[in-house]
N, CA, C and O of each residue as an XYZ file, in Angstrom:
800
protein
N       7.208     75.821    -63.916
C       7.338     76.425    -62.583
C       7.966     75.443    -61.596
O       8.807     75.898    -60.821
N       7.566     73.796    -61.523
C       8.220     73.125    -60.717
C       9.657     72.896    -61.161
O      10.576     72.924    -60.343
N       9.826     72.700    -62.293
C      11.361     72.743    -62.668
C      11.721     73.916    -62.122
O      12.522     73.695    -61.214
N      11.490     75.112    -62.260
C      12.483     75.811    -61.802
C      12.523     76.174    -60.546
O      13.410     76.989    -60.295
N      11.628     75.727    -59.358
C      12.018     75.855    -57.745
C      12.638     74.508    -57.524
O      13.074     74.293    -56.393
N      12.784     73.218    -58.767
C      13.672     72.138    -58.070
C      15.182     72.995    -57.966
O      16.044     72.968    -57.088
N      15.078     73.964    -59.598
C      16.596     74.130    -60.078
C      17.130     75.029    -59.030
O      18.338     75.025    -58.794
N      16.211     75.899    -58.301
C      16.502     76.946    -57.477
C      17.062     75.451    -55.887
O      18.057     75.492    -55.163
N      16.440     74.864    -55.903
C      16.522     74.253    -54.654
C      17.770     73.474    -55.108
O      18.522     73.292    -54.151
N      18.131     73.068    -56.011
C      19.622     72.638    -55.998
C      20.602     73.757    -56.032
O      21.807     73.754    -55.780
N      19.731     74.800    -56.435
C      21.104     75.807    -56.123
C      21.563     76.161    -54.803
O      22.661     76.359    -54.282
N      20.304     76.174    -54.420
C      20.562     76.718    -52.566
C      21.346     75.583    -51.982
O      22.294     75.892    -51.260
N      21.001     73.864    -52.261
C      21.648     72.903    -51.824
C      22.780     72.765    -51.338
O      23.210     72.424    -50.236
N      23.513     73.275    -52.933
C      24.713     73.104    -53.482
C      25.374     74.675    -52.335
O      26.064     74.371    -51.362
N      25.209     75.512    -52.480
C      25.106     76.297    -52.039
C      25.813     76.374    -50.239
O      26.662     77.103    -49.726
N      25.031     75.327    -49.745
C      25.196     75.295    -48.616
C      26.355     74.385    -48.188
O      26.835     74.468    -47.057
N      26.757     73.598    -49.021
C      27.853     73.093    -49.164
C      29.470     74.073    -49.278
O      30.508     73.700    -48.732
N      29.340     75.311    -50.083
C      30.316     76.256    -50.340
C      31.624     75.934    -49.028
O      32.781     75.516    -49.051
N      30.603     76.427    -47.896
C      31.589     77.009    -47.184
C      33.026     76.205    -46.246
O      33.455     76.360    -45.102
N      33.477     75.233    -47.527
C      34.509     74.320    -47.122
C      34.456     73.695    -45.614
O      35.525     73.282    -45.162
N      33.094     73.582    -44.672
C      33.427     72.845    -43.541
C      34.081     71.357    -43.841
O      35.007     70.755    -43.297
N      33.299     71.058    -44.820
C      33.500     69.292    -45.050
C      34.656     69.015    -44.948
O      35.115     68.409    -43.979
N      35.535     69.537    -46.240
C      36.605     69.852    -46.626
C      37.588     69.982    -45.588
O      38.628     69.327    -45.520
N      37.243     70.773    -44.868
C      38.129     70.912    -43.706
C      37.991     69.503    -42.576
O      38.864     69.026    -41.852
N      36.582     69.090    -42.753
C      36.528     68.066    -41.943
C      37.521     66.636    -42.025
O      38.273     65.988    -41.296
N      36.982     66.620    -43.429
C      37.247     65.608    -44.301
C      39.278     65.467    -44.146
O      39.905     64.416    -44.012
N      39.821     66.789    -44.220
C      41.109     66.697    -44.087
C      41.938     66.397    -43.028
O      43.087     65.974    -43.152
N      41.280     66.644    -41.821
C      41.531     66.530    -40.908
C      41.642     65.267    -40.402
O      42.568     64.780    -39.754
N      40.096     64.537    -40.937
C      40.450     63.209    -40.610
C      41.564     62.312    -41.346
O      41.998     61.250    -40.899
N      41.897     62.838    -42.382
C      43.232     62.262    -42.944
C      44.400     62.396    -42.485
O      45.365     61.631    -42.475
N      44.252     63.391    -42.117
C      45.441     64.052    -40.744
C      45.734     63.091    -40.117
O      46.800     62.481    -40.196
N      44.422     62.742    -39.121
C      44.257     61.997    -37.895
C      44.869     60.360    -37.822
O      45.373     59.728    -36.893
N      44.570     60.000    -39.267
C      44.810     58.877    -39.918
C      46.671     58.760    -39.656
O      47.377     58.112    -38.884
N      46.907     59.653    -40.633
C      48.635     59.724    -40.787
C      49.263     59.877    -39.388
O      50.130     59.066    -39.062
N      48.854     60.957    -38.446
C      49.198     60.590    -37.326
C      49.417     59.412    -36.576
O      50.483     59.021    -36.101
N      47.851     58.675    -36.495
C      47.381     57.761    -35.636
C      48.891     56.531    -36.154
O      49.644     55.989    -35.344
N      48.935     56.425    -37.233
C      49.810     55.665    -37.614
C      51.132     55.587    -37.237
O      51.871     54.603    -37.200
N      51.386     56.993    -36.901
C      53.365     57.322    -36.640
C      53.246     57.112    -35.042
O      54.043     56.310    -34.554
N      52.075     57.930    -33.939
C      52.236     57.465    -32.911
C      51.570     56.576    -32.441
O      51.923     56.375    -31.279
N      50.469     55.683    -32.875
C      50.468     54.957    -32.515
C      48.944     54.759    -31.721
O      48.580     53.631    -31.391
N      48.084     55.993    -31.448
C      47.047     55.895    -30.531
C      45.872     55.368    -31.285
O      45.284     56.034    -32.138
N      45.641     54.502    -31.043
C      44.649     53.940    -31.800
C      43.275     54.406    -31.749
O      42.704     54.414    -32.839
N      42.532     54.843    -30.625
C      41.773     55.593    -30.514
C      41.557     57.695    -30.903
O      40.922     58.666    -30.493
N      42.457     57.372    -31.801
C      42.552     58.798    -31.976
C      41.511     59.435    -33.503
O      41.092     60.577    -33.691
N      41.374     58.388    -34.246
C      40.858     59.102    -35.240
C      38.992     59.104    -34.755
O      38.131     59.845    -35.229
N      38.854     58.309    -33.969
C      37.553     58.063    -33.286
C      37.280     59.488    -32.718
O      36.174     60.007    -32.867
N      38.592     60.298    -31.876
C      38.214     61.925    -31.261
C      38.169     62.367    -32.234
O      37.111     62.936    -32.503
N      39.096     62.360    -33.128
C      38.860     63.373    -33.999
C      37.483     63.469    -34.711
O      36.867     64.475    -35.062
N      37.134     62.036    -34.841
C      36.079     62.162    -35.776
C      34.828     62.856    -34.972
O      34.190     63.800    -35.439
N      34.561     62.235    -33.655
C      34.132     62.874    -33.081
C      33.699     64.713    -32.638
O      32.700     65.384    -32.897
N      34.612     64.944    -32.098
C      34.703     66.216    -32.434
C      34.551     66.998    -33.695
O      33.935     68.054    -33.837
N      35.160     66.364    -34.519
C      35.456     67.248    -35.782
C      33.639     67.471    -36.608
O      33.250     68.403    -37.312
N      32.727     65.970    -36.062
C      31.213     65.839    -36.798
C      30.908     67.772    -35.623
O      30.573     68.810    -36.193
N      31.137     67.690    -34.157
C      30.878     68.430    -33.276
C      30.944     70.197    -33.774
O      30.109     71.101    -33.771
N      32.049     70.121    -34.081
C      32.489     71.469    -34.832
C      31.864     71.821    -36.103
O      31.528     72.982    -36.339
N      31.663     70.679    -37.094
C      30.797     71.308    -37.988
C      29.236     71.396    -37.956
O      28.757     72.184    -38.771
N      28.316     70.683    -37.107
C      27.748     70.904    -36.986
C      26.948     72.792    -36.464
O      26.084     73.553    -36.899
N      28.305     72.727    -34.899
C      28.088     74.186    -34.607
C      28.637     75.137    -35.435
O      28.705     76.323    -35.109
N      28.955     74.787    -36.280
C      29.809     76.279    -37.551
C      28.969     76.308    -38.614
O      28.981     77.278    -39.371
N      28.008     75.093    -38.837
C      27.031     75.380    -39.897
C      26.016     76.301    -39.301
O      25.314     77.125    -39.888
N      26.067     76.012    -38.033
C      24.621     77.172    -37.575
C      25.429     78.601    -37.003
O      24.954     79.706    -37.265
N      26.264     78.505    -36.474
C      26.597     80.050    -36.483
C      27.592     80.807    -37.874
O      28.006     81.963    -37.784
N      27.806     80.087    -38.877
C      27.913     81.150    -39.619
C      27.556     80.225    -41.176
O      27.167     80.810    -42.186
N      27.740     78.955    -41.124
C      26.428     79.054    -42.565
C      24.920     79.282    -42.386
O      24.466     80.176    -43.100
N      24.177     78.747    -41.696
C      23.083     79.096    -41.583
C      22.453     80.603    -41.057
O      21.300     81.018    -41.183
N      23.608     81.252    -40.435
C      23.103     82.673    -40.489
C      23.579     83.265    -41.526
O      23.020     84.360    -41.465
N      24.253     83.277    -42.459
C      24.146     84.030    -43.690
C      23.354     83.580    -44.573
O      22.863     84.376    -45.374
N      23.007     82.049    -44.646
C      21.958     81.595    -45.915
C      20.182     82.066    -45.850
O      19.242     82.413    -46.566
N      20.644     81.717    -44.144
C      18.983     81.708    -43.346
C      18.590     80.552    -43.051
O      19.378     79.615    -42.916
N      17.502     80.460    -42.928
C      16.547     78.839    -42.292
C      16.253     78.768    -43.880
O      15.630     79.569    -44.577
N      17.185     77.018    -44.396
C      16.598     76.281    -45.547
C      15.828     75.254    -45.323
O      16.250     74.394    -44.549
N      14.533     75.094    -45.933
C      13.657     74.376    -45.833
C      13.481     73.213    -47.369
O      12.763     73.495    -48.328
N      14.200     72.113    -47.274
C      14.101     71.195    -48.575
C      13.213     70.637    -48.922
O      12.459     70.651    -47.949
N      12.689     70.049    -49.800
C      11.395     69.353    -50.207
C      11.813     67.551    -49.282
O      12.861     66.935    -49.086
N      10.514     67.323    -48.986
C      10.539     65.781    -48.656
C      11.550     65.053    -49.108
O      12.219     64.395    -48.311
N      11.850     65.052    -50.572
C      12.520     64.053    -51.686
C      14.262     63.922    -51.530
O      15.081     63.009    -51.629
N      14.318     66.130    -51.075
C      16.016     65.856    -50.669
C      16.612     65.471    -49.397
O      17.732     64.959    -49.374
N      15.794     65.727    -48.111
C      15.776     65.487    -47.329
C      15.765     63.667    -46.734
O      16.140     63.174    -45.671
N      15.122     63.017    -48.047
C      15.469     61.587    -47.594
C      16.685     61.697    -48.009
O      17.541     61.527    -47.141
N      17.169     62.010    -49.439
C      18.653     61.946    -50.227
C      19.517     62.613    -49.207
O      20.505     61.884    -49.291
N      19.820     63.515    -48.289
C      20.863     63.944    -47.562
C      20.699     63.010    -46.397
O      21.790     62.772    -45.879
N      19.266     62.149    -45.574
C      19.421     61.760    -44.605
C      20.284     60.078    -44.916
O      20.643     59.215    -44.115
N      20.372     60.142    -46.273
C      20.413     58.544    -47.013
C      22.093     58.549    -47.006
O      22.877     57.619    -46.813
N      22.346     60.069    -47.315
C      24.052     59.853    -47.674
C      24.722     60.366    -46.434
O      25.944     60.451    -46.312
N      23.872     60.691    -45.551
C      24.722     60.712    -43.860
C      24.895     59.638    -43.112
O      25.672     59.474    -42.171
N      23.857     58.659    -43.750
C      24.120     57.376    -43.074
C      24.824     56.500    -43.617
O      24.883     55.385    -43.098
N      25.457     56.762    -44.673
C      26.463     56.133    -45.696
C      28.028     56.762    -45.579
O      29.011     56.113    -45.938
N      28.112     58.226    -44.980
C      28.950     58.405    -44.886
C      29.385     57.938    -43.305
O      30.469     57.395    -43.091
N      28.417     58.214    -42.249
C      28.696     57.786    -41.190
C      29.376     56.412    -40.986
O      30.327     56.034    -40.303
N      28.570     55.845    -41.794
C      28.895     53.846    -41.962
C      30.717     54.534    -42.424
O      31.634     54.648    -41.611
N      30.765     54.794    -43.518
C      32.169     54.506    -44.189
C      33.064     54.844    -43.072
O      33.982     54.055    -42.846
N      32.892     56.331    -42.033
C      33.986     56.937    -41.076
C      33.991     55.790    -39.829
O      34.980     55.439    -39.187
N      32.619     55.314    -39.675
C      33.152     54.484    -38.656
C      33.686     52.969    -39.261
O      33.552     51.978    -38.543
N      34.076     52.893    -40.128
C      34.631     51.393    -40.681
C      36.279     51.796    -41.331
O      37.141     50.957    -41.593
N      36.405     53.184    -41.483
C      37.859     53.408    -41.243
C      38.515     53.815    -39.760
O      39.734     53.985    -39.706
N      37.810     53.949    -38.721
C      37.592     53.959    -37.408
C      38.112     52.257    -37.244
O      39.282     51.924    -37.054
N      37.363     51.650    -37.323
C      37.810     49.817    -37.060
C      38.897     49.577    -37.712
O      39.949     49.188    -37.206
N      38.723     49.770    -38.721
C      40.447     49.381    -39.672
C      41.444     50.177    -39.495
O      42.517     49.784    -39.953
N      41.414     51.610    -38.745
C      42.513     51.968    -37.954
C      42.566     51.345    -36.433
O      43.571     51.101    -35.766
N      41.563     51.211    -36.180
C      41.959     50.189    -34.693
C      42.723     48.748    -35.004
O      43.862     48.546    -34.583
N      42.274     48.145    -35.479
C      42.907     47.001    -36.272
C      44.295     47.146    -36.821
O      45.075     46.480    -36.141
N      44.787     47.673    -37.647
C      45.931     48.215    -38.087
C      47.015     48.179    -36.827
O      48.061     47.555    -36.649
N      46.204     49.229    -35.969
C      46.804     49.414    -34.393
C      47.661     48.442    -33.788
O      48.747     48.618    -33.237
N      46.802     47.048    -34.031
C      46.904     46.236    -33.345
C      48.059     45.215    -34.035
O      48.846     44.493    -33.424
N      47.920     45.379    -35.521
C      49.125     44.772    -36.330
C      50.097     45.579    -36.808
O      50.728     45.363    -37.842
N      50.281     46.794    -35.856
C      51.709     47.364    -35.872
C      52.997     46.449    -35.862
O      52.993     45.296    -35.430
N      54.250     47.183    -36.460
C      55.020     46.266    -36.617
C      56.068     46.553    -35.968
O      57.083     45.867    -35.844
N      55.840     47.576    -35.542
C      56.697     48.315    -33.783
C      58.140     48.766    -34.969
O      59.270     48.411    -34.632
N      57.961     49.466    -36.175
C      59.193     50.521    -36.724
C      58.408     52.263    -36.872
O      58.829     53.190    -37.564
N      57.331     52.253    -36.081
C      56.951     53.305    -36.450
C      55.927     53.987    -37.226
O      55.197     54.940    -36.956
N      56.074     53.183    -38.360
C      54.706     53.151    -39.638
C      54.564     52.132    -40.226
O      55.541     51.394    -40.347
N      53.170     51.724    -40.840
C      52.592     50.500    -40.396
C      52.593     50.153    -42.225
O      51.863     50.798    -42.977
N      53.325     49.290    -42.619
C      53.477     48.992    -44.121
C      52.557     49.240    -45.397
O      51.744     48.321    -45.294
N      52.339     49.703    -46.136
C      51.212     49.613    -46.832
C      50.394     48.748    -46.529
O      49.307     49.125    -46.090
N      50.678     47.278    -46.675
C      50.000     46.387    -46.867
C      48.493     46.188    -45.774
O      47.508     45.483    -45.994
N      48.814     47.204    -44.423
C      48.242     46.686    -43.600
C      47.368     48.026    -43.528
O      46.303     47.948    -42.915
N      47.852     49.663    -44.299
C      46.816     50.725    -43.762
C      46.380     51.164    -45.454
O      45.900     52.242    -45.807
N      46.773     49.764    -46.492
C      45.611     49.902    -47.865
C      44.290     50.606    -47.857
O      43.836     51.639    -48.350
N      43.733     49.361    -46.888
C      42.058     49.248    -46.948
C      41.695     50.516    -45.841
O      40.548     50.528    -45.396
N      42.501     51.410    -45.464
C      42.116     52.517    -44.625
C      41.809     53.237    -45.975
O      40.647     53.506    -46.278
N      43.129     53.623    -46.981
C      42.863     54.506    -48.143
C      41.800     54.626    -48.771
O      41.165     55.630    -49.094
N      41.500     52.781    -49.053
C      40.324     52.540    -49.947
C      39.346     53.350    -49.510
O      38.803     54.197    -50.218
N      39.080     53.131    -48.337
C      37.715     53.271    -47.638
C      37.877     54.364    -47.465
O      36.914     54.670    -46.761
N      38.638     55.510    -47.669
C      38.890     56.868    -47.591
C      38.477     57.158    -49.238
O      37.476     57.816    -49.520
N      39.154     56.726    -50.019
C      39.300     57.139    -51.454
C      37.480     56.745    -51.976
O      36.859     57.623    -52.573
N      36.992     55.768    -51.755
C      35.376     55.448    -52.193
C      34.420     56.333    -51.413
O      33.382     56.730    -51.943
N      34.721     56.630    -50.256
C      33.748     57.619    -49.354
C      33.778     58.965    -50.051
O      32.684     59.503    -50.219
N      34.782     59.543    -50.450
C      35.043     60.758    -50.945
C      34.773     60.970    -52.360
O      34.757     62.085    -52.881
N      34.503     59.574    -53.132
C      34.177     59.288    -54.239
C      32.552     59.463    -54.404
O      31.963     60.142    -55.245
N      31.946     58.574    -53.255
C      30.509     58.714    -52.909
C      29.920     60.330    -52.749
O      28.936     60.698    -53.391
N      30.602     61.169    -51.874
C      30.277     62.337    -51.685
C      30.530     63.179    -53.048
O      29.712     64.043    -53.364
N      31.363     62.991    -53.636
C      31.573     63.868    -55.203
C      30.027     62.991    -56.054
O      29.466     63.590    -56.972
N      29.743     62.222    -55.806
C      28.684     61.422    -56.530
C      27.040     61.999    -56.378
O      26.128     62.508    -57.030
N      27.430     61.477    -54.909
C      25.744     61.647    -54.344
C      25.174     63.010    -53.682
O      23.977     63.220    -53.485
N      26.199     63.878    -53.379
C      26.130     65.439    -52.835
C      25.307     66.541    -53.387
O      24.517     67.255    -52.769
N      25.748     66.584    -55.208
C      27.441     65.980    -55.639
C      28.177     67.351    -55.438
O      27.832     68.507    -55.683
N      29.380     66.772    -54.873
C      30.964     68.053    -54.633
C      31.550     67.683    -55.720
O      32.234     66.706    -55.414
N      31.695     67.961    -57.059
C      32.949     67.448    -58.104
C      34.294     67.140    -57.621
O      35.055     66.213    -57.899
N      34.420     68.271    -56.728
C      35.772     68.529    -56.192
C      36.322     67.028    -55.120
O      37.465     66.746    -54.761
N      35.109     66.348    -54.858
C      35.957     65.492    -53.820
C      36.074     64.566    -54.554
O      36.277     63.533    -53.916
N      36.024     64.327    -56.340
C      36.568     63.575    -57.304
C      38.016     63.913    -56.812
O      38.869     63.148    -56.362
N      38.067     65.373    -57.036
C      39.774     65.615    -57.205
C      40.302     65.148    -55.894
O      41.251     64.384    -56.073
N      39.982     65.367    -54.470
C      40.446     64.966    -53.476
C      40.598     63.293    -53.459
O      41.715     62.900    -53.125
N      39.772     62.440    -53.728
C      40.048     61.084    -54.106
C      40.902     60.691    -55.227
O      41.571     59.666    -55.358
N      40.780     61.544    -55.898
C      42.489     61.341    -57.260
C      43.226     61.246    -56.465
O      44.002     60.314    -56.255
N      43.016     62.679    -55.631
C      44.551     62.717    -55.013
C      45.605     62.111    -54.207
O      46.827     62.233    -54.126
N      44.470     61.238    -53.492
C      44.740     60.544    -52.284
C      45.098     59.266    -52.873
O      46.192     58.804    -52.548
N      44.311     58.560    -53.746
C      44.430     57.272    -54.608
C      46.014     57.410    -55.327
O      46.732     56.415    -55.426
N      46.431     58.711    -55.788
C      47.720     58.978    -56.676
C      48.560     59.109    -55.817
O      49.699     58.847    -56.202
N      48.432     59.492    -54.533
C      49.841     59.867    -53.803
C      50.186     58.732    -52.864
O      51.351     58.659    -52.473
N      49.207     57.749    -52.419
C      49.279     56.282    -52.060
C      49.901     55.271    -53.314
O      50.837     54.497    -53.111
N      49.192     55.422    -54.680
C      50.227     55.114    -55.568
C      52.039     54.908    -55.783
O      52.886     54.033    -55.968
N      51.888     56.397    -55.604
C      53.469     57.275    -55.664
C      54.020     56.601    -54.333
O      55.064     55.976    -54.519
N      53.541     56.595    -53.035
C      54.409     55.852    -51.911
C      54.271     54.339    -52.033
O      54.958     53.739    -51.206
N      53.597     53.612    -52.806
C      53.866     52.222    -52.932
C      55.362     52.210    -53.895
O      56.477     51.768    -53.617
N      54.871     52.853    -55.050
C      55.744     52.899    -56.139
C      57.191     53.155    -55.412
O      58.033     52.323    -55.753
N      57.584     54.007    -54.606
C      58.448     54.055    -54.112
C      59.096     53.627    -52.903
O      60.076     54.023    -52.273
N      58.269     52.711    -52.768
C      58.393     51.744    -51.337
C      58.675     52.908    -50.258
O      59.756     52.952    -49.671
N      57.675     53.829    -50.030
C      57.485     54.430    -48.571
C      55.883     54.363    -47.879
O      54.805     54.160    -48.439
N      56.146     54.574    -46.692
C      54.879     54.200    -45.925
C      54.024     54.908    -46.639
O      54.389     55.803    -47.401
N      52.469     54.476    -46.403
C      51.435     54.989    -46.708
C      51.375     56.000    -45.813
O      50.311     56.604    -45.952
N      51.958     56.386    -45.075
C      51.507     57.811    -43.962
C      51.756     58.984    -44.575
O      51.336     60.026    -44.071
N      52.490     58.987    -45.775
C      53.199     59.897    -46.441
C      51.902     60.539    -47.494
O      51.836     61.704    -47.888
N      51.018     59.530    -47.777
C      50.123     59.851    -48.972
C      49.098     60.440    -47.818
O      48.645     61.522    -48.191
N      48.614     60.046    -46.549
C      47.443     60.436    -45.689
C      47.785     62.009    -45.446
O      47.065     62.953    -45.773
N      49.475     62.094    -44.580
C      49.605     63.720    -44.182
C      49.936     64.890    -45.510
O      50.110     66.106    -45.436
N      49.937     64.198    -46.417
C      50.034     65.205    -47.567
C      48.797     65.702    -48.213
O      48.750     66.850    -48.655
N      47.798     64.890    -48.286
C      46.523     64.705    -48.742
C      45.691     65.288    -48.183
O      44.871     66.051    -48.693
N      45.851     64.861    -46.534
C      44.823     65.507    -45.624
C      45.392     67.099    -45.433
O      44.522     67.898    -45.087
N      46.684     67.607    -45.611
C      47.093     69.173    -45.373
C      46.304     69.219    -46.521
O      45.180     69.094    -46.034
N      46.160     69.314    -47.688
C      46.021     70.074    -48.755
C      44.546     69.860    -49.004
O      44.128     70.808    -49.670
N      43.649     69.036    -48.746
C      42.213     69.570    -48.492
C      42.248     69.786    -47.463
O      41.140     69.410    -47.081
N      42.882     70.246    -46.432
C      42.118     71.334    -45.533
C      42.699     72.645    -45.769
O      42.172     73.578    -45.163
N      43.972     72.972    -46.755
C      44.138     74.135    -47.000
C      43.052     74.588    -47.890
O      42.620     75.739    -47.944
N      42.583     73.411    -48.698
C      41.574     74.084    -50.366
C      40.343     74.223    -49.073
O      39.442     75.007    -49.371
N      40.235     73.682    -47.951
C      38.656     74.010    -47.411
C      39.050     75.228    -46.813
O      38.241     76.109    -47.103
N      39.606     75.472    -46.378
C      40.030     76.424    -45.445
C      39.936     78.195    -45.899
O      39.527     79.157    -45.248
N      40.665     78.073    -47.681
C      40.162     78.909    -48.935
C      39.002     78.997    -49.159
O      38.704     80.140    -49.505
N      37.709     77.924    -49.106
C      36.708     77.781    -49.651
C      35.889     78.675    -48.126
O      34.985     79.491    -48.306
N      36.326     78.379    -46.946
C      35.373     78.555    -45.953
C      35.740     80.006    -46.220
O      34.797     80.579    -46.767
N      36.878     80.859    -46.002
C      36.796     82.263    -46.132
C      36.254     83.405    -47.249
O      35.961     84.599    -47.176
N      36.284     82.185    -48.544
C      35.793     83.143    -49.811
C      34.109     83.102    -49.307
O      33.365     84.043    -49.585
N      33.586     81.798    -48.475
C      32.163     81.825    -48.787
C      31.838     82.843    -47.386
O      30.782     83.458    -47.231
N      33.028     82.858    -46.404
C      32.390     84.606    -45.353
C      32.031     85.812    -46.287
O      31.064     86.571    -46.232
N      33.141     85.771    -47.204
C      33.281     87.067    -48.115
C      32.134     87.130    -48.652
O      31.389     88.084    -48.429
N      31.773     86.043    -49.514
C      30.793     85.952    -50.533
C      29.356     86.083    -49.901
O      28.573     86.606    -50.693
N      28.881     85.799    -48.865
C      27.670     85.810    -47.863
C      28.145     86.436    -46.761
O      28.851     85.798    -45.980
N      27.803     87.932    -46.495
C      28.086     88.437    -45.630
C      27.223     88.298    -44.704
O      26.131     88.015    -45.197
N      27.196     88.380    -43.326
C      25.451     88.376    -42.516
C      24.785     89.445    -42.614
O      25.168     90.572    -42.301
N      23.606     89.086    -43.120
C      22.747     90.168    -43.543
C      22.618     91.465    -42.188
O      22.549     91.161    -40.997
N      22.608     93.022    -42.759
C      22.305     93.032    -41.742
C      21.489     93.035    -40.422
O      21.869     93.596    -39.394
N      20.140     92.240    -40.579
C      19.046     92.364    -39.767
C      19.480     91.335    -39.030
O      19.388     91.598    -37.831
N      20.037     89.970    -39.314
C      20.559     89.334    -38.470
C      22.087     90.008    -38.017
O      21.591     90.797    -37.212
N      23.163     90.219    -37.948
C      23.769     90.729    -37.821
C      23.632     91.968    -36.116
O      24.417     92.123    -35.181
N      21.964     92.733    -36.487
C      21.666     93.213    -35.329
C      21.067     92.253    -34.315
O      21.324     92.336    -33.114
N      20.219     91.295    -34.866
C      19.809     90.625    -33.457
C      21.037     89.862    -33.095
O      20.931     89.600    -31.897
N      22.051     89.427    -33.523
C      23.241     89.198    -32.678
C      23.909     89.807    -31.516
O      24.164     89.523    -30.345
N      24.101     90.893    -32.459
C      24.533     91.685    -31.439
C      23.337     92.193    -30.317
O      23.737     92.604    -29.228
N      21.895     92.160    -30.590
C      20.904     92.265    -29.190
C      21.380     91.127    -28.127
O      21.623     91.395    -26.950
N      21.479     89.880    -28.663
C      21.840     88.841    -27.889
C      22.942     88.963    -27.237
O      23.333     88.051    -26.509
């Protein structure tokens, strides 16, 4: 019996993950990255990040948490999600510094050489590695392939690393963007909530 309300409680977990916010989050800040690099604002992936934690927070409660309902986790997962928010937080704000930094060793052609927005990737490519790990999302294996292979491909071909960030970051936020609409489809709002909405 306890095995199977853990197995049920990883399903709901996992579950709540579906609805591609991350994904979308997650891309965006790669976005922000490739940008920050071509123009130059150094304080920019800091709004984004900002905002972008802002937005998913309020989109998990008005439309994941009203189609799932109020989830209630056991003690045990609740340290494990509070353990890997503070691990992911650490990683966004330490590619936050190493894009400020970067900033600062611009080389005034526009985009900033590999050599100097590497350790942004890294710290992009292991965070996303961590979250496929400790979540676990399989899928942000594939998003860290991707990002690790297409930073590859622009060394290999001696072009900026900005090329591997805005390609990387469009295409997980298109796969989140897929993921957030199949999971409206897939969880419709029930309709008893659905009416007290509309009472409100």
């Amino acid at each position: 019996m306890l095995q199977k309300e853990k197995t049920l409680e990883e399903k709901i977990y996992l579950t709540w993950y579906e609805d591609g916010l991350i994904d979308i989050f997650t891309g965006v800040m790669l976005l922000a990255i490739g940008v920050q690099m071509i123009v130059g604002l150094s304080y920019l992936m800091a709004i984004v990040g900002f905002l972008g934690l802002v937005w998913v927070k309020q989109t998990k409660q008005t439309v994941t948490d009203v189609r799932l309902g109020k989830i209630t986790f056991s003690a045990e997962r609740l340290k494990a999600i509070s353990k890997l928010k503070r691990i992911l937080v650490a990683f966004m704000f330490s590619a936050i510094a190493v894009g400020i930094i970067v900033r600062f060793m611009h080389d005034g052609t526009g985009a900033t050489p590999y050599p100097r927005a590497l350790p942004i990737g890294i710290i992009m490519i292991v965070g996303m590695g961590l979250m496929a790990r400790m979540i676990p999302l399989p899928r942000f294996s594939v998003y860290s392939l991707l990002l690790a292979g297409l930073m590859a491909v622009d060394v290999l071909l001696g072009y900026p690393l900005v090329y591997a960030f805005l390609v990387a970051g469009g295409i997980i936020v298109f796969m989140g963007t897929g993921d957030y609409s199949r999971f409206k489809d897939t969880y419709p709002i029930p309709q008893e909530r659905d009416e007290e909405q509309d009472d409100e």
